[in-house]
C-alpha positions in Angstrom: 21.9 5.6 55.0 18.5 3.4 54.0 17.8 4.4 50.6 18.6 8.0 50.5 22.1 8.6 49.6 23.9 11.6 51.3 24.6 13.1 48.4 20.8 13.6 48.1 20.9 15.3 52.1 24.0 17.8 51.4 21.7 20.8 51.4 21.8 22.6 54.9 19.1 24.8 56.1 21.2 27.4 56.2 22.8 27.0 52.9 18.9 27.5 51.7 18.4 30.7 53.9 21.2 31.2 52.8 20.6 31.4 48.7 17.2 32.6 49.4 15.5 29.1 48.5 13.0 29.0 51.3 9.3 29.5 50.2 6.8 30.6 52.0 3.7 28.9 52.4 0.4 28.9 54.1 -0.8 32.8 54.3 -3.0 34.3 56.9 -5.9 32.8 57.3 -9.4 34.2 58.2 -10.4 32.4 61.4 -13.5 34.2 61.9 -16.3 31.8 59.8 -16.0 28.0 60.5 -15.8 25.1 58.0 -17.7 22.2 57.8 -20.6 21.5 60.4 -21.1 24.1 63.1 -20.2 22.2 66.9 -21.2 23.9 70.3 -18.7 26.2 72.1 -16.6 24.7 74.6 -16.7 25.5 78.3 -13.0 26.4 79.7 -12.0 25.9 83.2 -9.1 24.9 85.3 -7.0 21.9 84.4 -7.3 19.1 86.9 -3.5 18.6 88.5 -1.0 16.0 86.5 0.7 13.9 88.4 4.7 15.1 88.0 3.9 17.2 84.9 3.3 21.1 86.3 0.6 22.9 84.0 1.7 26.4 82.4 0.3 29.1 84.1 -2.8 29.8 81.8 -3.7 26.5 81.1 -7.4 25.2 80.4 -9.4 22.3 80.3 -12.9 21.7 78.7 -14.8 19.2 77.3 -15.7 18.3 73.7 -18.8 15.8 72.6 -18.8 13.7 69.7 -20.8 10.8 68.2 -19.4 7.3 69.3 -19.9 6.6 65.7 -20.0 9.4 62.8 -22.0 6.9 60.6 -24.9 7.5 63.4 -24.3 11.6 64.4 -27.6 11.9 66.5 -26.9 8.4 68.6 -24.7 8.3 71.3 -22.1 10.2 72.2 -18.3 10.1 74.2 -16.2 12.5 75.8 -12.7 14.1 74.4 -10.8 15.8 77.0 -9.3 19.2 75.3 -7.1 21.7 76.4 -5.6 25.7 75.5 -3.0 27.7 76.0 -3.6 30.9 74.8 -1.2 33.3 73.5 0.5 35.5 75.6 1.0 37.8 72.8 -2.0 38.6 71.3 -1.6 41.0 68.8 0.9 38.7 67.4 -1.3 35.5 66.8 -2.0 34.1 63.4 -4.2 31.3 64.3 -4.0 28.0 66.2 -1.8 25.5 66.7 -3.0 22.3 67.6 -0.5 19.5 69.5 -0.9 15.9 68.8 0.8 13.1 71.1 2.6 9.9 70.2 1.3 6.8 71.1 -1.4 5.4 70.3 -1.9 6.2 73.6 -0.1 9.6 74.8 -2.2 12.4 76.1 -2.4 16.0 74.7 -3.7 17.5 77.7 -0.1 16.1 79.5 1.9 17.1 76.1 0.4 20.9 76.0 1.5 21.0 79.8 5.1 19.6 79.2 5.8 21.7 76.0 3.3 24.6 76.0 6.2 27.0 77.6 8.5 26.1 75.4 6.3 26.3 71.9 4.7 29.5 72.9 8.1 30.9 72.8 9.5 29.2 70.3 6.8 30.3 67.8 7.0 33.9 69.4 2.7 33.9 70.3 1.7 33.4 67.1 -0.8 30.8 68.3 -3.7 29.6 70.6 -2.1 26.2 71.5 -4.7 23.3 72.0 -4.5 19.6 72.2 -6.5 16.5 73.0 -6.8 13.3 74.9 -7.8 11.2 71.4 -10.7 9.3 72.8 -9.6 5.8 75.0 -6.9 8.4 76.8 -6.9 10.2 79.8 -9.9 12.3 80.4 -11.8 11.5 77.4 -14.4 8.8 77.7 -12.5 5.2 78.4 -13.2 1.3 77.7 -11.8 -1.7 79.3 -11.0 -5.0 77.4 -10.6 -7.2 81.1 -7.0 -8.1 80.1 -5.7 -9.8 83.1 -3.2 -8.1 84.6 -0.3 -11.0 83.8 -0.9 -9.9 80.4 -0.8 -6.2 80.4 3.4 -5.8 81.6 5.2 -4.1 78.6 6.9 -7.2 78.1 3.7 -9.1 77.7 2.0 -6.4 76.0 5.0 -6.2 73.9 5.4 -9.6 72.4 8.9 -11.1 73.0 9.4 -14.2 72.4 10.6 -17.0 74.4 14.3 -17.2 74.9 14.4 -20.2 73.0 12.4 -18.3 69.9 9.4 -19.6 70.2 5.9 -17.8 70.1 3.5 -20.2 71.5 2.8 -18.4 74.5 2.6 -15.2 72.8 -0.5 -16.6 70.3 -2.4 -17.7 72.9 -2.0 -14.3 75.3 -2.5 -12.7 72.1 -5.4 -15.5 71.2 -7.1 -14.4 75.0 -6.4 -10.7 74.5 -8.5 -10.5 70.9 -11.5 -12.9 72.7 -11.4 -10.9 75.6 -11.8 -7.3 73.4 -14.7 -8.6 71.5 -16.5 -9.7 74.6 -15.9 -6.9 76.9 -14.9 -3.6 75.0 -18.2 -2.7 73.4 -18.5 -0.4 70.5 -16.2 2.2 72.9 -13.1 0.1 71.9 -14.3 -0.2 68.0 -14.4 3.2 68.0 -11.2 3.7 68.6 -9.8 4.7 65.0 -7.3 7.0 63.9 -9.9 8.0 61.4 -12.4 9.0 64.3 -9.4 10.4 65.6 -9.2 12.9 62.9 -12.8 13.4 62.9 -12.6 14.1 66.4 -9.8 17.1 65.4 -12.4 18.1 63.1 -15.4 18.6 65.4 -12.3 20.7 67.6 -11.9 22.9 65.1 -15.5 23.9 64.4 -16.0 24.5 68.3 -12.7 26.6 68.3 -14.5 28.6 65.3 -11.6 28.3 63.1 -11.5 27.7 59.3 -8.3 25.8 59.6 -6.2 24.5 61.9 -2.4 24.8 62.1 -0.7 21.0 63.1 2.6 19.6 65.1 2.2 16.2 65.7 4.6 13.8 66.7 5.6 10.2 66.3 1.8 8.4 66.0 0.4 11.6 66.2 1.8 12.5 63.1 -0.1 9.9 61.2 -2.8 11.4 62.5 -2.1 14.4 61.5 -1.2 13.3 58.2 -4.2 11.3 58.1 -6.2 14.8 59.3 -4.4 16.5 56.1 -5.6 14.3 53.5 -9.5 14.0 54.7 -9.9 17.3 55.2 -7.1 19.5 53.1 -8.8 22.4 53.3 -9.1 22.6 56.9 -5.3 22.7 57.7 -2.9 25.4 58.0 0.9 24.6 58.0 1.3 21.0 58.9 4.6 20.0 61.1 4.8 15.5 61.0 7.8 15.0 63.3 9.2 11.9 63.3 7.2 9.9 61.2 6.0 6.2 60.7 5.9 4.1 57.2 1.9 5.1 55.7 1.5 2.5 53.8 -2.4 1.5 54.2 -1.9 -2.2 53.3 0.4 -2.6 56.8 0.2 0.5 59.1 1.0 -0.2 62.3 1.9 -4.0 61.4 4.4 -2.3 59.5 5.4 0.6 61.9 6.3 -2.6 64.3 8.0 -4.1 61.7 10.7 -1.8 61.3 11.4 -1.3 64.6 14.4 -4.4 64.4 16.5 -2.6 61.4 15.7 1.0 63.5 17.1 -0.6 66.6 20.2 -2.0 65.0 21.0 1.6 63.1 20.2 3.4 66.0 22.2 1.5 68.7 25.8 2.4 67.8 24.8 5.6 68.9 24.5 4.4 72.9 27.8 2.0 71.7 30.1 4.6 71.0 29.0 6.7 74.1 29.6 3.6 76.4 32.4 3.1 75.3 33.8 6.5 75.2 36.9 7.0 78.5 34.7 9.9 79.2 32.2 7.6 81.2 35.2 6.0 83.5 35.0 8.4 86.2 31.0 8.1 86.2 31.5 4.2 86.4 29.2 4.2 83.2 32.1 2.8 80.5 31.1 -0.9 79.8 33.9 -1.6 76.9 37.0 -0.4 75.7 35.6 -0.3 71.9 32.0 0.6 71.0 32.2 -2.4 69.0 31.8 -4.8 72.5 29.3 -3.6 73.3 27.0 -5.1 71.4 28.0 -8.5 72.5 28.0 -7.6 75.8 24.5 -6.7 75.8 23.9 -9.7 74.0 25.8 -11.8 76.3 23.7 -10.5 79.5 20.5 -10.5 78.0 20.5 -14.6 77.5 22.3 -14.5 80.3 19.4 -13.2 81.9 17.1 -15.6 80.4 18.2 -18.1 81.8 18.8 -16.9 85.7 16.9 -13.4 85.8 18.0 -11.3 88.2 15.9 -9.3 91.2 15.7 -6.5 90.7 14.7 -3.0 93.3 11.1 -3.8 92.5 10.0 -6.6 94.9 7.9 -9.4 92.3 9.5 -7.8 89.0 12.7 -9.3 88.3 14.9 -8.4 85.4 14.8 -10.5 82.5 16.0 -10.6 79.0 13.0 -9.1 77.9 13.0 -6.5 80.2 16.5 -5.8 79.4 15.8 -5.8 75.9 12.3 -3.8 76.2 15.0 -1.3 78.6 16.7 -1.0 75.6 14.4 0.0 73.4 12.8 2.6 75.2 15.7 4.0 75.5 17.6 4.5 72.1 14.7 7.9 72.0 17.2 9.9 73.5 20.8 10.5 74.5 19.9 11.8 77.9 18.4 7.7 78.6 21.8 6.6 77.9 23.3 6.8 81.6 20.3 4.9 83.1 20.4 2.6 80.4 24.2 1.8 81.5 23.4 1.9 85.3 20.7 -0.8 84.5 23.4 -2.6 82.5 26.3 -2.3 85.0 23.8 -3.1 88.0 23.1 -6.5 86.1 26.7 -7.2 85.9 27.3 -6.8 89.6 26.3 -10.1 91.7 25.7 -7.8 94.6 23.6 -5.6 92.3 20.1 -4.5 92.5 19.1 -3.2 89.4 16.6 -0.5 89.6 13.9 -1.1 86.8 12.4 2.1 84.0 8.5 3.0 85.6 7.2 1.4 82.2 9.0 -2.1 83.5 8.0 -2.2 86.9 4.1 -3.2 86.6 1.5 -3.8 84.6 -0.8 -1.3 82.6 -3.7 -0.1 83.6 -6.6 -1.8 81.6 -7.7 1.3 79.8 -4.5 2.0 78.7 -3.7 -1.7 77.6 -6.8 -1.4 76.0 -6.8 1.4 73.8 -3.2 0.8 72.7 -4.3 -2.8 71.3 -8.1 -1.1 70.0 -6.2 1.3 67.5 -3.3 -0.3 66.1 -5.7 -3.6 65.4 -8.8 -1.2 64.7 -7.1 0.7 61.9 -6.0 -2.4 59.6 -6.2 -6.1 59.5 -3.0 -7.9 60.5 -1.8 -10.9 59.1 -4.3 -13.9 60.3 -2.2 -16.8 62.8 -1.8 -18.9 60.6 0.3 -16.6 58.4 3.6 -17.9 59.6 4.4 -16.0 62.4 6.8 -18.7 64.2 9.1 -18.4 60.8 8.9 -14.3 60.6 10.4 -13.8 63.9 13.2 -16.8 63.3 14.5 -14.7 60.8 14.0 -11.3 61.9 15.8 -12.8 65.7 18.8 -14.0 63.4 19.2 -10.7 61.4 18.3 -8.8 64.5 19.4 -9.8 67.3 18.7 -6.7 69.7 15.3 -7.1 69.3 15.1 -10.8 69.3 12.0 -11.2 67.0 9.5 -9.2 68.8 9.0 -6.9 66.2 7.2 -9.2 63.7 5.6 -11.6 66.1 1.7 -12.5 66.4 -0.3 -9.8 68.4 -3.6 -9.7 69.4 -4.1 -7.9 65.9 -3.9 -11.7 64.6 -7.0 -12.7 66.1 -9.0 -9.4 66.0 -12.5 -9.7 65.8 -14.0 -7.4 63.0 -17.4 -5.5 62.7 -16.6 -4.2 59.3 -13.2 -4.1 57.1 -10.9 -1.4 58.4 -10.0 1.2 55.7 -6.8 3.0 56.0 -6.7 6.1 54.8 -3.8 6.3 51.4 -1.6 9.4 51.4 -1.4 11.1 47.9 -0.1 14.4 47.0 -3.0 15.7 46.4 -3.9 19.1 48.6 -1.9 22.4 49.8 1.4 22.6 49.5 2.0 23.5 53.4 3.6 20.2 55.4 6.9 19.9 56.7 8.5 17.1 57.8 11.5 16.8 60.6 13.1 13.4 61.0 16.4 12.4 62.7 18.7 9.6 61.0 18.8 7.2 63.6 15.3 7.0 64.7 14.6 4.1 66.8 11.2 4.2 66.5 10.3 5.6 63.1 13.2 5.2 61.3 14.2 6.9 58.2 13.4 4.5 55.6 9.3 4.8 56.8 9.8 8.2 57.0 10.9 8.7 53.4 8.0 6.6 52.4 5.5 9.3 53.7 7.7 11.7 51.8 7.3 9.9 48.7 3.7 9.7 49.4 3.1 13.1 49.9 5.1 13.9 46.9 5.0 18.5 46.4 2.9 18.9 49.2 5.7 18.6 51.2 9.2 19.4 52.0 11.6 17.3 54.5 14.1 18.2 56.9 16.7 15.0 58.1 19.1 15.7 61.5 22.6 14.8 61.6 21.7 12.7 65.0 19.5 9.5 66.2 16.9 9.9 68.9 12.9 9.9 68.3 10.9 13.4 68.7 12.8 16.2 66.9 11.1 19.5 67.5 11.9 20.8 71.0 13.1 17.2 71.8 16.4 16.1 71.1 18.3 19.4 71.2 19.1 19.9 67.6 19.2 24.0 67.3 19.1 23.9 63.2 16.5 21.7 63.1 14.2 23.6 66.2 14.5 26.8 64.2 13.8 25.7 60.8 10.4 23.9 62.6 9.6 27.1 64.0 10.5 29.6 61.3 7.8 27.7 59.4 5.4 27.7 61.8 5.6 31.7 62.5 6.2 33.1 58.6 5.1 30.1 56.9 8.7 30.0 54.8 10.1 25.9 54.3 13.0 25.1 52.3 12.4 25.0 48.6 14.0 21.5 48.3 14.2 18.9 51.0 17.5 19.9 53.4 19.6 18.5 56.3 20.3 19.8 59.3 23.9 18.7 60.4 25.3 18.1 63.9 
């Protein structure tokens, strides 16, 4: 249970309902006079197509300009792709509700279109609905680095070591990666911040014409929103973090990669116990008799794997450990990945077998993306230097875990980031409003737990926390968990959290 004992997580939502312990917070708001500088209103128009994601009917798509660089607000500008949803009930709505997307990386234009339906509903119209591409995403204005393609597959991109352990090829990809930023990217890529991210929020809000801003962000997206929260307090609403990463400002996102090994290992008996359950015999699917094999099994084919990888139903792209591992990891974020994960497993197994690879493993990524996923997690704070002892970090972490074989702590392009200024992370304190709630699952691959409880901590009475009986990554609307969906979006329409932090059982 990390460092929260259950004894601590016995109170149920509904045991609070229940007793009459939830609170209500965040009142009506006045939307009608803006805060902070006034921003020109934004031009809505049709959404241009998604590739595999249908738009809500209602959708819209306009564009917001803000200064490349707030220290200079009359230089030069970019472009940050927005997008609304407006309530179909509109003598219910209380304000907006603005959607952030995981990442860094994930769009908001493509996250409104996957989830609008379903949180329009779920919050019974109570909001305009509006999200962004965060600049370096999508539609908004975009920068190139010139990684070479070679470097920019997940498993390159992701830096897993040798299968011998070592990290000398990942310092200097990493090494050509940092050179290649601070030659090519321009001040585009310096500029992408998650503190310009929350600045760019900001300058949404004014050309909405709100006062404040209501927030559900998820996964990265909720430091931003967090990070949104405590630079401007009085310009949010009710705040929802879901699924949330470890704030401390001396490591960020060094240290949100940190704990992915000890997430992984927590999280994994979860896919154990399903493969291995006699329910997956007549699907083919049941890879052990005991859930407790199935670890070494995976183990067994992933260096296995090393050594001969195996082609695979993408011509060029074998499988590898790596990719088996990388395979893996992706997906632990939900149940529903499971069966592919096993298909990939079983089709490994089979001599004859063709395994057919995830979309993320079967090329590289485009530059711009490559890019602006390296630009903010090195951007936002400096990462231990190369020389820090990198080579003995991932020894260890490989020997205490073994699923993820040392990649979490090994040397990134962050290492050898070349820097205009010294980042400053933003600290979260408790001071502000009393109005954010936080929903996290207990087996969260991604941002487990013990992070999340640190950004509880942080927050202190500002806010109130919500753990799910359940592993996966993305709680709201996500993973299924009815308790925890309408606890999210009770809060969201009445503005009523539990008094004390609660848990949401199976």
């Amino acid at each position: 249970m990390t460092t929260w004992s259950r004894k601590a997580l016995l109170l149920t939502v509904s045991a609070a309902a229940a007793a009459g312990t939830l609170t209500a917070v965040g009142a009506p708001v006045a939307h009608s006079r803006p805060a902070g500088p006034a921003a020109p209103p934004l031009s809505w128009g049709a959404c241009d197509p998604i590739p595999g994601t249908p738009a809500p009917d209602g959708q819209q798509c306009a564009t917001l300009r803000v200064p490349l660089d707030y220290r200079a607000p009359g230089g030069r500008t970019v472009d940050v792709a927005v997008t609304r949803l407006r309530t179909d009930r509109p003598e219910a709505r209380r304000g907006t509700l603005l959607v952030l997307a995981g990442g860094p990386g994930g769009s908001g234009v493509q996250r409104l279109a996957q989830k609008g339906e379903a949180l329009r509903t779920a919050t019974e119209g109570a909001y305009d609905l509006v999200s962004l591409d965060p600049r370096g995403v999508g539609g908004s204005t975009r920068a190139t680095c010139g990684i070479p393609e070679a470097d920019r597959h997940m498993v390159t991109l992701r830096a897993w070591p040798a299968a011998d352990g070592s990290i000398a090829e990942n310092a200097e990809r990493a090494r050509r990666t940092a050179e290649s930023c601070a030659r090519n990217g321009g001040p585009e890529v310096r500029s992408f911040t998650t503190r310009n991210q929350a600045r760019d929020m900001d300058r949404l809000r004014a050309a909405l014409g709100e006062r404040k801003l209501s927030v559900w962000a998820h996964s990265y997206g909720s430091y931003a929103g967090a990070v949104y929260a405590q630079e401007y307090p009085d310009r949010v609403d009710r705040l929802v973090l879901d699924s949330v990463g470890d704030p401390d400002p001396t490591r960020v996102a060094y240290g949100w990669m940190a704990n992915v090994g000890p997430a992984v290992a927590l999280r994994f008996p979860d896919f154990a116990a399903w493969a291995a359950d006699p329910a997956r015999e007549a699907e083919g699917l049941r890879l052990a008799r005991r859930a407790e094999d199935v670890e070494p099994l995976f183990l067994a084919l992933a260096r296995k794997l090393d050594r001969h990888p195996k082609e695979s139903g993408t011509p060029g792209v074998p499988l590898t450990g790596n990719r088996l591992r990388q395979a893996l990891h992706g997906s632990l974020n939900s149940d529903t990945a499971f069966a592919p994960l096993a298909r990939l497993i079983r089709a490994a197994q089979d001599p004859a077998g063709r395994p057919v690879l995830p979309p993320e493993l079967t090329g590289a990524m485009p530059d711009e993306d490559a890019t602006l996923t390296m630009a903010v997690v090195c951007n936002d704070v400096r990462w231990p230097g190369p020389d820090s002892g990198y080579a003995r970090r991932v020894a260890a972490d490989r020997a205490r875990y073994p699923l993820t074989a040392g990649m979490p702590v090994n040397i990134s392009p962050c290492a050898y980031w070349k820097y205009e200024e010294e980042p400053r992370p933003t600290r979260m304190t408790d001071e502000g409003p009393s109005n954010v709630l936080m929903i996290q699952s207990l087996r969260d691959p991604a941002t487990p737990l013990a992070g999340a409880l640190k950004m509880r901590a942080a927050l202190g009475e500002r806010a109130r926390m919500v753990t799910v009986e359940q592993g996966g990554h993305g709680m709201y609307l996500g993973n299924g968990n009815a308790c925890g969906d309408r606890v999210v979006s009770d809060f969201l329409v009445t503005g009523k959290r539990p008094a004390r932090d609660a848990h949401c059982p199976d």
